[in-house]
Backbone bond lengths (Angstrom), bond angles and torsions (degrees), N, CA, C in turn:
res aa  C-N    CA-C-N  psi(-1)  N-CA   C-N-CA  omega(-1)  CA-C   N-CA-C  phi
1 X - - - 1.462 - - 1.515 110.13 -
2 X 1.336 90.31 131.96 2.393 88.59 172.85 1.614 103.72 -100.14
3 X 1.489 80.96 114.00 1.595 86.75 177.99 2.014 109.63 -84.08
4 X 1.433 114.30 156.35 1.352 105.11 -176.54 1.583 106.99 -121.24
5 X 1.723 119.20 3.66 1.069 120.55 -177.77 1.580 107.92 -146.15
6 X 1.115 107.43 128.76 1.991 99.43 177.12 1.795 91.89 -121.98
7 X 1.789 92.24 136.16 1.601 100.32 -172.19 1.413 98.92 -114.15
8 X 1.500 101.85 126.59 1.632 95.34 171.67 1.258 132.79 -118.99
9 X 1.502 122.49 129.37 2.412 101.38 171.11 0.977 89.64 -60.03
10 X 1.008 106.69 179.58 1.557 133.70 -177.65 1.890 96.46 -127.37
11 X 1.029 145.20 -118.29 1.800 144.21 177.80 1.491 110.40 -6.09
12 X 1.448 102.89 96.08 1.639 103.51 164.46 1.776 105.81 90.53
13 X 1.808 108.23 -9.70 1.837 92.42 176.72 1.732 80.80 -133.05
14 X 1.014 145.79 -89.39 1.575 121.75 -170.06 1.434 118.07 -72.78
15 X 1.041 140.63 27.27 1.714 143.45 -142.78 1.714 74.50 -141.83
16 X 1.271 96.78 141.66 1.716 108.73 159.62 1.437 83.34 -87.45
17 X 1.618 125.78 -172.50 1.558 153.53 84.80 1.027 98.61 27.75
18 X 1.436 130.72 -82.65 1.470 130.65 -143.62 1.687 113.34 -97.49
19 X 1.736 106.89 -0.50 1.303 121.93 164.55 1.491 98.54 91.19
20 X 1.298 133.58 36.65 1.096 145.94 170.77 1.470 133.12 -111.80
21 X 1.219 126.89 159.09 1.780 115.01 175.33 1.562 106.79 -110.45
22 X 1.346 114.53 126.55 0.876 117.92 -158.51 1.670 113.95 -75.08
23 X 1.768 145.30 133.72 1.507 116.96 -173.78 1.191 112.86 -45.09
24 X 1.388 122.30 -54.13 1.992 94.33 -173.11 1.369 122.63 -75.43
25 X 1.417 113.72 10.12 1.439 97.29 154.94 1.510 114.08 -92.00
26 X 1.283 132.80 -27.52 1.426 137.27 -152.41 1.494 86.39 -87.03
27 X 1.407 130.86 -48.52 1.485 128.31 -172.83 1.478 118.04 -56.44
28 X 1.760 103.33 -41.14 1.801 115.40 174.72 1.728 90.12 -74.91
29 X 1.083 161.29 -85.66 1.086 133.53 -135.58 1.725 120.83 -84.38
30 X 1.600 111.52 -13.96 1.429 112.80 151.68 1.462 124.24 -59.41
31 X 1.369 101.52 -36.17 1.792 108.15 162.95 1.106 115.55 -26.94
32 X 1.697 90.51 -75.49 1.299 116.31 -158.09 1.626 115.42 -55.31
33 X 1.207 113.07 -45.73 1.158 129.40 175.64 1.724 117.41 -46.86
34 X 1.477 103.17 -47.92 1.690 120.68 -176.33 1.939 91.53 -67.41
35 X 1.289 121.39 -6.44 1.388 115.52 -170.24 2.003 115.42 -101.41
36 X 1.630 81.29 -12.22 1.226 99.74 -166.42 1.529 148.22 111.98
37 X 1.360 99.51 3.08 1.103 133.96 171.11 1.311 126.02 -88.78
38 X 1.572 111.34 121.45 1.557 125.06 -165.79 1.845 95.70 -84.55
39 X 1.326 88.54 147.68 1.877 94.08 178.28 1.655 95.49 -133.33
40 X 0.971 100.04 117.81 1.869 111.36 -173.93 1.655 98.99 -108.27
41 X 1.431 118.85 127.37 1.594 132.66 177.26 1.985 107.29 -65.35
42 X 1.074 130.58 78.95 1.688 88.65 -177.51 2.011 90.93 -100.49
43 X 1.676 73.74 164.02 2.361 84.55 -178.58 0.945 108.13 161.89
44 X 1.287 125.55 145.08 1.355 139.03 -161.95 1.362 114.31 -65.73
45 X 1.189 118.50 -26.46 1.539 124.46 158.47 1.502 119.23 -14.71
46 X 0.813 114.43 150.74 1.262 134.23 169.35 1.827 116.56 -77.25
47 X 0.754 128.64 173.50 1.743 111.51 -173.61 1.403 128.59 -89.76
48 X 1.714 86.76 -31.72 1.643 110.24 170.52 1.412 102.13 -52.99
49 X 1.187 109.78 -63.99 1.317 124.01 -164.82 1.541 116.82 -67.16
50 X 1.279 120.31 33.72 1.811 131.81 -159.24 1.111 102.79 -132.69
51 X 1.676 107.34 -42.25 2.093 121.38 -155.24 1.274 88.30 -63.89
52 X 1.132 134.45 -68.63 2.115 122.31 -154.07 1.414 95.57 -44.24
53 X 1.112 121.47 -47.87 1.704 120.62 -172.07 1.518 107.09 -46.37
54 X 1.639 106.83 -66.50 1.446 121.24 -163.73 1.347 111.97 -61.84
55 X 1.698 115.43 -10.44 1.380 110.70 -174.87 1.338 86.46 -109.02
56 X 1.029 140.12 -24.76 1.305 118.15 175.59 1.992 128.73 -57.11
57 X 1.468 87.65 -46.41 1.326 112.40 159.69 1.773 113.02 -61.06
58 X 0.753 122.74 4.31 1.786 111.78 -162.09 1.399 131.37 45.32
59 X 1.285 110.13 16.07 1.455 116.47 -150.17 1.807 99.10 -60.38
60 X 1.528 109.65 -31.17 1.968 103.55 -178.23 1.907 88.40 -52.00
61 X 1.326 132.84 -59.28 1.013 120.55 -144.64 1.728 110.69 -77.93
62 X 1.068 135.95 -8.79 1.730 140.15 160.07 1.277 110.34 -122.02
63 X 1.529 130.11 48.26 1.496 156.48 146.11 1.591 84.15 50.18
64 X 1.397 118.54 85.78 1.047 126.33 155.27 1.640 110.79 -96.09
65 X 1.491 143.67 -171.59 1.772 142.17 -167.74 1.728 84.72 -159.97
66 X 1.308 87.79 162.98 1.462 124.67 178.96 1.561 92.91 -104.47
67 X 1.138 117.24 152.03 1.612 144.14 165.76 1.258 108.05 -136.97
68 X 1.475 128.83 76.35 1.422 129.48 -177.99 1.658 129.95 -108.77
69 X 1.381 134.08 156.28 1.378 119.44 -163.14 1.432 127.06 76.41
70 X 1.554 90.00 17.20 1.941 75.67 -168.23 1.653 113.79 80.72
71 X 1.237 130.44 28.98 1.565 135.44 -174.17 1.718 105.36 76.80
72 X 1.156 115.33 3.48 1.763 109.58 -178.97 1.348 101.35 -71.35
73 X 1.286 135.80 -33.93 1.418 114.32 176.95 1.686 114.17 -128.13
74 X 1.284 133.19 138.15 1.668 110.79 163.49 1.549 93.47 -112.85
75 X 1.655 87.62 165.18 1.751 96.59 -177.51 1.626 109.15 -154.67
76 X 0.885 119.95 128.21 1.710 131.72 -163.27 1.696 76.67 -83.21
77 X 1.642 98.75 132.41 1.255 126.98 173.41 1.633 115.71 -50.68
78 X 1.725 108.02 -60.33 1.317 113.58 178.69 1.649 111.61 -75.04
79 X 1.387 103.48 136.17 1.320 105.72 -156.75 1.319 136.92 55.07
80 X 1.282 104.31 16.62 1.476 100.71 174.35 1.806 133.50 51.95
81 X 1.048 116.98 12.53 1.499 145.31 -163.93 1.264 104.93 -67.54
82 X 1.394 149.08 111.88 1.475 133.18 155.23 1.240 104.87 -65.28
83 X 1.470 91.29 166.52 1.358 115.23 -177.81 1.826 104.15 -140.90
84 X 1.054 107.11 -16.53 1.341 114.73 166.49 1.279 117.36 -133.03
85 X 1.623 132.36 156.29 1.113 134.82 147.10 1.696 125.12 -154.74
86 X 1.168 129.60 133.45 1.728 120.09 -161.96 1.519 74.67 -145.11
87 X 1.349 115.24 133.52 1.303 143.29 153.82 1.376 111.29 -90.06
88 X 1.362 127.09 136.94 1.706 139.43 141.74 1.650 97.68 -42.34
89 X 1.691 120.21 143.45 1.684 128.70 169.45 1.326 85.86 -71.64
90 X 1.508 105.35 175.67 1.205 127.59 168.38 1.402 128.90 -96.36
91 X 1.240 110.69 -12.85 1.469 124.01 154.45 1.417 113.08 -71.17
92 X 1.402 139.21 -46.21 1.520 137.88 167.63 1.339 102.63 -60.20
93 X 1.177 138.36 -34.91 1.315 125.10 -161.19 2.103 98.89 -82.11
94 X 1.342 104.09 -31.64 1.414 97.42 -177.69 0.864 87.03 -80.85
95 X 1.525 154.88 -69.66 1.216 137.67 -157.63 1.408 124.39 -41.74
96 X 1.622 112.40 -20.39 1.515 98.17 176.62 1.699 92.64 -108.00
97 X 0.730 127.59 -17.43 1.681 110.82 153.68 1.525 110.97 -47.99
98 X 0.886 138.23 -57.83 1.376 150.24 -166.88 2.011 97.96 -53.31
99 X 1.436 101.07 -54.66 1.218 104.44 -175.87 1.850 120.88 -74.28
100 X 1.917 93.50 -8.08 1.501 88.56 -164.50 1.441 97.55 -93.98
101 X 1.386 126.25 -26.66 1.422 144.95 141.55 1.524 112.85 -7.22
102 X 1.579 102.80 -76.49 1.698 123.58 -158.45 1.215 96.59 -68.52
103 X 1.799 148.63 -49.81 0.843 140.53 152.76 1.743 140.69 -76.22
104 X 1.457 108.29 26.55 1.550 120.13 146.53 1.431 109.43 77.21
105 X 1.608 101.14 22.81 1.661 112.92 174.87 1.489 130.61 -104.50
106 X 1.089 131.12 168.27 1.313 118.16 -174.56 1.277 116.33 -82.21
107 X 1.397 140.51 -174.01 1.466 141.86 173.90 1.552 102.39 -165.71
108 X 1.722 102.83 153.26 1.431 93.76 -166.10 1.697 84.49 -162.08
109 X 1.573 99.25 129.32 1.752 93.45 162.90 2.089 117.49 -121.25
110 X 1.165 84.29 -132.50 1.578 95.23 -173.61 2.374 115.21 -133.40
111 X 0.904 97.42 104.46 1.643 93.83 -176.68 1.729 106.22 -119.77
112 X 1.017 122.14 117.12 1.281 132.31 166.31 2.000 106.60 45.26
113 X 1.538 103.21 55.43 1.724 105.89 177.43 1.508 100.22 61.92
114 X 1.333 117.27 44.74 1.737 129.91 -176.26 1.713 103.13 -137.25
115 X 1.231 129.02 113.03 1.097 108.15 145.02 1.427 124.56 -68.70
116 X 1.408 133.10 145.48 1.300 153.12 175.08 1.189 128.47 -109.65
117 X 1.390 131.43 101.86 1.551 136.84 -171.86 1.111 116.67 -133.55
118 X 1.642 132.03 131.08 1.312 140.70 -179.60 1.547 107.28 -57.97
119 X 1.498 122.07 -28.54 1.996 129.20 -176.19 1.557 89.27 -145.63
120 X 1.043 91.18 131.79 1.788 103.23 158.94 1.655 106.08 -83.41
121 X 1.413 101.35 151.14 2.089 87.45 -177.81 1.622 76.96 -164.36
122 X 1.034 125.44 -176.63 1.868 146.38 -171.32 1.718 92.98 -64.07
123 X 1.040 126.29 -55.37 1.781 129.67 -166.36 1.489 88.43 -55.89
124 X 1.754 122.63 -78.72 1.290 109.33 -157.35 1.536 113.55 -59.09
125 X 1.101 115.05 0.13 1.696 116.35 -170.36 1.982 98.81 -94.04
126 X 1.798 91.25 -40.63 2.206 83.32 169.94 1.447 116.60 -50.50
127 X 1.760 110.70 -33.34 1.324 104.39 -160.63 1.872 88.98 -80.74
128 X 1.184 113.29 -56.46 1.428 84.12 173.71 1.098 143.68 -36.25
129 X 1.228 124.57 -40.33 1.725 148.46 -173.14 1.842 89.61 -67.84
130 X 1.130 96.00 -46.50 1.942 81.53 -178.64 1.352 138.01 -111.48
131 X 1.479 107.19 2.82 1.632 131.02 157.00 1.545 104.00 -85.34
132 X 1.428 132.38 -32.64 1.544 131.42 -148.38 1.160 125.54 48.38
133 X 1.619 118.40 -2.57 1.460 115.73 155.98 0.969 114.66 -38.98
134 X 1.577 124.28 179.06 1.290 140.87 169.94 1.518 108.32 -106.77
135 X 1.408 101.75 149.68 2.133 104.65 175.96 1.544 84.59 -115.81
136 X 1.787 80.13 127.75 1.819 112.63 155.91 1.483 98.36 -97.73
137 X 1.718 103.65 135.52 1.805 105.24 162.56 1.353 90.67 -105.06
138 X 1.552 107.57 128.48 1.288 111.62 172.64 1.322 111.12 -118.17
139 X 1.728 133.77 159.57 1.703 131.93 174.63 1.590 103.29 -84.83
140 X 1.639 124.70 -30.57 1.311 113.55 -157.38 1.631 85.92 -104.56
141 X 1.026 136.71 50.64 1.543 124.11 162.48 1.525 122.62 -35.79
142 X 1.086 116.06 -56.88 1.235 127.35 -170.90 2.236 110.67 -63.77
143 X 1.607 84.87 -10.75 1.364 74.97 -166.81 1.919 85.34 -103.68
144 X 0.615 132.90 -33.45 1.608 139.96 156.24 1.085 115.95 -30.66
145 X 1.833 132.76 -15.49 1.079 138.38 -174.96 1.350 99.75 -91.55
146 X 1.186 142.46 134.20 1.904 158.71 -161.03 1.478 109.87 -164.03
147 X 1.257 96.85 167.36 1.104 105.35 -167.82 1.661 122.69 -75.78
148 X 1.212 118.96 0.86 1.008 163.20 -159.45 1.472 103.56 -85.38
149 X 1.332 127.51 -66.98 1.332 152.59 152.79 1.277 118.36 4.91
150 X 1.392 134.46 65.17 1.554 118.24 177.57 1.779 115.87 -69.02
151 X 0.805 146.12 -15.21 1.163 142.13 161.45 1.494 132.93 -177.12
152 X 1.177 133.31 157.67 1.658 135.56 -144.43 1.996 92.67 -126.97
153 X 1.459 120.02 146.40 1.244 106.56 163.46 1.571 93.58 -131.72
154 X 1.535 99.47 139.47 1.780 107.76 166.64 1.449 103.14 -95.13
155 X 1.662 110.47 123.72 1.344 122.31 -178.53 1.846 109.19 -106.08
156 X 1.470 112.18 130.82 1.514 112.40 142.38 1.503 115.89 -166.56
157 X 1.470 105.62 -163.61 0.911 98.83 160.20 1.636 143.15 -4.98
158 X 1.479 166.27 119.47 1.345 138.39 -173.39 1.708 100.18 -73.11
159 X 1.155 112.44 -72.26 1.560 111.96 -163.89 1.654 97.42 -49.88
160 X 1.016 148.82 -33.37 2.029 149.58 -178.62 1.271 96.11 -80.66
161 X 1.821 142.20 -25.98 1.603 130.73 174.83 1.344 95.36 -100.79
162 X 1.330 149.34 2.48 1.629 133.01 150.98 1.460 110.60 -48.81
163 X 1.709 103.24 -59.70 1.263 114.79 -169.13 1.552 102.51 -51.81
164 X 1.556 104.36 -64.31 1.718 110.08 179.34 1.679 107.48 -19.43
165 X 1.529 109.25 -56.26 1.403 90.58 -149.93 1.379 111.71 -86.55
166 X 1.599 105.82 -17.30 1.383 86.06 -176.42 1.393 132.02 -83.91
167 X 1.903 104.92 8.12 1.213 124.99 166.38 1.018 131.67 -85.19
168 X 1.602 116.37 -10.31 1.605 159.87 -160.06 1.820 87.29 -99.03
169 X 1.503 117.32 -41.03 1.478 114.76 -139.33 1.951 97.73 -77.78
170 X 0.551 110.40 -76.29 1.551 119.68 -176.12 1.491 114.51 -33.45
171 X 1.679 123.67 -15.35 1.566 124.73 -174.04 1.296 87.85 -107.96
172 X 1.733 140.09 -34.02 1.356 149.45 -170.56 1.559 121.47 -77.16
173 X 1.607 114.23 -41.23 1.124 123.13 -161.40 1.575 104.37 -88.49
174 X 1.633 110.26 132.51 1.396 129.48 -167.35 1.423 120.14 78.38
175 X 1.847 111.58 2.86 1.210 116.43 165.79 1.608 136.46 -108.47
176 X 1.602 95.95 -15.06 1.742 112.52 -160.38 1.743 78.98 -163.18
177 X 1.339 102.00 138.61 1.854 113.48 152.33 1.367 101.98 -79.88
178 X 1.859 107.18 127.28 1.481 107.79 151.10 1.570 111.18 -137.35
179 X 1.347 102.06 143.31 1.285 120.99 -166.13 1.625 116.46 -139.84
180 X 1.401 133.36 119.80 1.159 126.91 161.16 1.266 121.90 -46.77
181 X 1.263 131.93 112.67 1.237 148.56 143.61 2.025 129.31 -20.02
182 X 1.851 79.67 -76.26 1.183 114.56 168.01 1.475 112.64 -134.98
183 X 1.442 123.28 169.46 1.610 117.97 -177.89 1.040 92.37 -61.88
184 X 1.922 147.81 -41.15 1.357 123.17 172.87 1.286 133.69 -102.37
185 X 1.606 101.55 13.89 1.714 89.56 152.57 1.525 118.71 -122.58
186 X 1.882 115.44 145.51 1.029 121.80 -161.21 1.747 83.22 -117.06
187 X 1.177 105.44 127.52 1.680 125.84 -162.96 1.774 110.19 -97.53
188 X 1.131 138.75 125.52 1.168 124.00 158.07 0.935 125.92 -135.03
189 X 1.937 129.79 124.79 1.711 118.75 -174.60 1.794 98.65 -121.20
190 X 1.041 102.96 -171.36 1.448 114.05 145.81 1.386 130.97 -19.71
191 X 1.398 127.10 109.30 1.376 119.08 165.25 1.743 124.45 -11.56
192 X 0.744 143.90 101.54 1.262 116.47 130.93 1.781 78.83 125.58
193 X 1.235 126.72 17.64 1.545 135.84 -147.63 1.212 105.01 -113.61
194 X 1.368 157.02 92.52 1.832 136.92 -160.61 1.899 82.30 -166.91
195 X 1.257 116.30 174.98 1.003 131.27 160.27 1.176 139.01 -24.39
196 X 1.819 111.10 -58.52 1.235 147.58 -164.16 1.517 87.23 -65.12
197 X 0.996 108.48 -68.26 1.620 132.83 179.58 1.929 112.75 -15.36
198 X 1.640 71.44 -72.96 1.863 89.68 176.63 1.354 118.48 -56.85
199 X 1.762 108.11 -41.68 1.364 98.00 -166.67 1.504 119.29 -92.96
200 X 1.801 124.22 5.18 1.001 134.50 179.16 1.692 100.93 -78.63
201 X 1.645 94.62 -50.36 2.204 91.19 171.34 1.111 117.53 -54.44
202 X 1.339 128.60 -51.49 1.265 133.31 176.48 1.798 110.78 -43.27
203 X 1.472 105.10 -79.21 1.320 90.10 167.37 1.587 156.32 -35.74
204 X 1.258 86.99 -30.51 1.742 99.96 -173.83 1.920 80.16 -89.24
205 X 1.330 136.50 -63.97 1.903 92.81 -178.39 1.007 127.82 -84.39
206 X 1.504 117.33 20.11 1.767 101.63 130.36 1.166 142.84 -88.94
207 X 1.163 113.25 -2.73 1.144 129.73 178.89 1.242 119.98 79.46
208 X 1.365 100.82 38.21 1.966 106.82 178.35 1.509 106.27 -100.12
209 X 1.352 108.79 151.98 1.294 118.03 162.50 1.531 116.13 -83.41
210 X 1.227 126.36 159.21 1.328 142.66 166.85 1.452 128.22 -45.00
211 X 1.865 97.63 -38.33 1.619 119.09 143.26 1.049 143.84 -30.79
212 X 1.305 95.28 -59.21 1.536 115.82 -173.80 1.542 110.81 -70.09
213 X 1.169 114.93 -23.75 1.432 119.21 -166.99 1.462 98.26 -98.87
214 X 2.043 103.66 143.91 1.031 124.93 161.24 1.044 140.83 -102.77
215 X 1.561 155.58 71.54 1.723 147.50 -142.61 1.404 114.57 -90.79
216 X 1.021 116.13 153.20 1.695 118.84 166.81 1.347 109.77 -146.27
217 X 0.916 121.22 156.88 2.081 134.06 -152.18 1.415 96.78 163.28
218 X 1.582 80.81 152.54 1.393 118.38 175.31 1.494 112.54 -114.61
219 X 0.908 140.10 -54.77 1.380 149.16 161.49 1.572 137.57 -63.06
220 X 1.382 105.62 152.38 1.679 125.55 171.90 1.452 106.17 -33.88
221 X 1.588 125.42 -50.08 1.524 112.22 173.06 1.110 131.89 -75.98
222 X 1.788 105.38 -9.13 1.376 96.77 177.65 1.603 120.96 -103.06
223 X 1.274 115.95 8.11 1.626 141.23 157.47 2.260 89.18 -32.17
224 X 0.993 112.98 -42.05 1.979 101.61 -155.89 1.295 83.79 -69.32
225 X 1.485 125.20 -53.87 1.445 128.51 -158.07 1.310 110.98 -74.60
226 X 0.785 115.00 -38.16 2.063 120.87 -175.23 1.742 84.77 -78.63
227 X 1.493 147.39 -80.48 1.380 107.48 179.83 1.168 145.97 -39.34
228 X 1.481 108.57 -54.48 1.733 113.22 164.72 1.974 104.77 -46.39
229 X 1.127 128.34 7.83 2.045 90.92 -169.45 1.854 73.28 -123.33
230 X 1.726 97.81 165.17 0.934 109.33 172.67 1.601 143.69 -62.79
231 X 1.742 87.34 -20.03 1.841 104.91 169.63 1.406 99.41 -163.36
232 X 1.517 95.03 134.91 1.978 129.83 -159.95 1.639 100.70 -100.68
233 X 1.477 97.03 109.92 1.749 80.53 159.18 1.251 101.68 -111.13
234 X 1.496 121.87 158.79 1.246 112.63 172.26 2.038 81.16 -130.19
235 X 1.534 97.45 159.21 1.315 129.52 -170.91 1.163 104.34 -86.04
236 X 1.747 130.99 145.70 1.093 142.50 -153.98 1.678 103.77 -77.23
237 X 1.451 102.50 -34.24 1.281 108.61 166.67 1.595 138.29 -67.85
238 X 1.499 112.93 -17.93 1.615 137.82 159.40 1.320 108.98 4.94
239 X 1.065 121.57 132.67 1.818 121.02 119.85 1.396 110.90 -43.49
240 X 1.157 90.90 127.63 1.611 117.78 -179.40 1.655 102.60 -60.24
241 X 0.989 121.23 -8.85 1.539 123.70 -165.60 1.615 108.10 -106.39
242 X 1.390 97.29 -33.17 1.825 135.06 150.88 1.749 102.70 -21.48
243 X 1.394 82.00 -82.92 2.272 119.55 -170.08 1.341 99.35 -45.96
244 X 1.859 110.07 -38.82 1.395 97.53 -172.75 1.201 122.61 -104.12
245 X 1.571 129.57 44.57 1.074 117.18 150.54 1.800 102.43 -131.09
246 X 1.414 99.46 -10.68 1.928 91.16 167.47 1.563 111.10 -62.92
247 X 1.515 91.92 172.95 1.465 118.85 -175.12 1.503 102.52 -81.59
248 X 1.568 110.35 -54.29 1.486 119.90 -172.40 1.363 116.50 -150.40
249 X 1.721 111.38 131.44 1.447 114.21 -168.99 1.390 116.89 -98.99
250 X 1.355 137.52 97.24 1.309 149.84 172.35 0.951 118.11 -55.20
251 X 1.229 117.40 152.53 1.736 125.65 170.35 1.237 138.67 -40.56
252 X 1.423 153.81 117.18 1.358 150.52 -165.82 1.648 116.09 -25.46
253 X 1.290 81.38 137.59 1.817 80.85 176.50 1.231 130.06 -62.29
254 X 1.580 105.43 2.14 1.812 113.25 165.93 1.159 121.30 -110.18
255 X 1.591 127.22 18.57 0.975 148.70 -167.94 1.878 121.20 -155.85
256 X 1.644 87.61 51.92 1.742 105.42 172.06 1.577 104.81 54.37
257 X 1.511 125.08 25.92 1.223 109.84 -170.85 1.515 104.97 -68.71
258 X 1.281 159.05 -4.62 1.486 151.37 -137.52 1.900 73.78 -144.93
259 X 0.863 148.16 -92.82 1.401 148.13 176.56 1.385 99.51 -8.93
260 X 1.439 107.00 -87.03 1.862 86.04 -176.79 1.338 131.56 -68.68
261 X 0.819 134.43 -15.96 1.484 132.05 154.91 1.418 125.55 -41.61
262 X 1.629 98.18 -50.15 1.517 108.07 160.72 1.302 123.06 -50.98
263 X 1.563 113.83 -41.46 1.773 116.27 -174.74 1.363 111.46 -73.81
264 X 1.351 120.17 -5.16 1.685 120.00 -147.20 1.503 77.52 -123.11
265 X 1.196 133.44 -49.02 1.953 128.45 -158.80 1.508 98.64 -120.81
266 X 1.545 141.61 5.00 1.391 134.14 167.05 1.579 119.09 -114.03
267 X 1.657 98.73 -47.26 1.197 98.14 -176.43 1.728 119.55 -110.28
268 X 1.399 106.14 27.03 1.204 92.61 177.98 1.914 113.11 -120.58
């Protein structure tokens, strides 16, 4: 099969450990790219927090896109241009403040390439450590929330945010997408807002088929995108729940897993 698009997470499926791309992956997907092949970023990231990647990759220069927020925004590499954007209201967003409050958890959003948190604690400091944003602790959080806002994550503990959500689930569900991220982040955008989402718009104005496209993920959010594309890798490191709906499970993400996959299903 000639694929014309390879979709990637970025945390835990092209990201080493140390938040890096490893050379044989950066060499297989510059290949790929010089072949004609679009490489689109998707990840919960924020967008700011995407570009070192995308320039590392060249992606402005063989019209590669951003898929950022969890599908809340896409953005054509060259020039930086959206092409999408869906904000969370501002009434849902307090409302799950309200709820992240009542059950004694943290909450954390996004203000001008700022993370924003009512307590700094170890979670809002991961998301720093792997966005490189900076964390503001702010007192008026709630008033910091605008319309502006593409999405909020409630952080803790994993086994203390299971409970959260599924107490979260019944006031949330059919109103806001929420999705674990990571076991400690509990993600929320826009209805109807996830990956799958982004990369089905994206595709249809480029005019790709569902075929043509290749995904790889490790995670619960990236389940929309690895069904929607025509062939699923999931990463050696996966949710097992991940493995079982890809096509084929590649090698750990610290061990060229997105690189060879590429050499074995892009470039050969």
């Amino acid at each position: 099969m000639t694929y014309k698009m390879i979709v990637l997470d970025l945390d835990d499926t092209l990201l080493t450990s140390e938040l890096t791309i490893s050379v044989r992956t950066k060499e297989a997907l510059l290949e790929a790219q010089r072949r004609g092949v679009r490489v689109t970023l998707a990840s919960g990231r924020p967008t700011g927090a995407m570009k070192r990647f995308a320039h590392e990759l060249e992606l402005e220069m063989h019209g590669g896109f951003l898929i950022s927020f969890n599908g809340a925004v896409i953005t054509e590499c060259a020039g930086m241009r959206q092409h999408f954007r869906k904000s969370l209201s501002c009434t849902h967003m307090r409302e799950i403040h309200d709820h992240a409050r009542k059950h004694g958890v943290s909450i954390l959003g996004y203000h001008q390439d700022r993370i924003i948190t009512p307590k700094e604690n170890p979670y809002t400091d991961a998301e720093s450590t792997l966005t490189g944003l900076p964390v503001d602790q702010v007192d008026d959080f709630p008033d910091r929330i605008t319309e502006e806002s593409i999405k909020v994550i409630v952080v803790d503990d994993p086994e203390r945010l299971k409970e959260v959500a599924e107490a979260m689930r019944p006031y949330m569900e059919g109103r806001v997408n929420m999705v674990f991220s990571k076991p400690f982040f509990l993600e929320f955008t826009d209805l109807g807002i996830d990956k799958r989402h982004s990369l089905s718009l994206l595709c249809e104005r480029l005019e790709i088929l569902p075929s043509e496209v290749i995904a790889m993920g490790d995670g619960d959010n990236d389940k929309g995108m690895l069904e929607f594309a025509g062939f699923a890798v999931a990463m050696e490191n996966a949710r097992d729940s991940v493995k079982a709906i890809a096509d084929h499970v590649t090698a750990h993400h610290d061990a060229d897993g997105v690189g060879i996959a590429v050499e074995r299903f892009v470039l050969t």
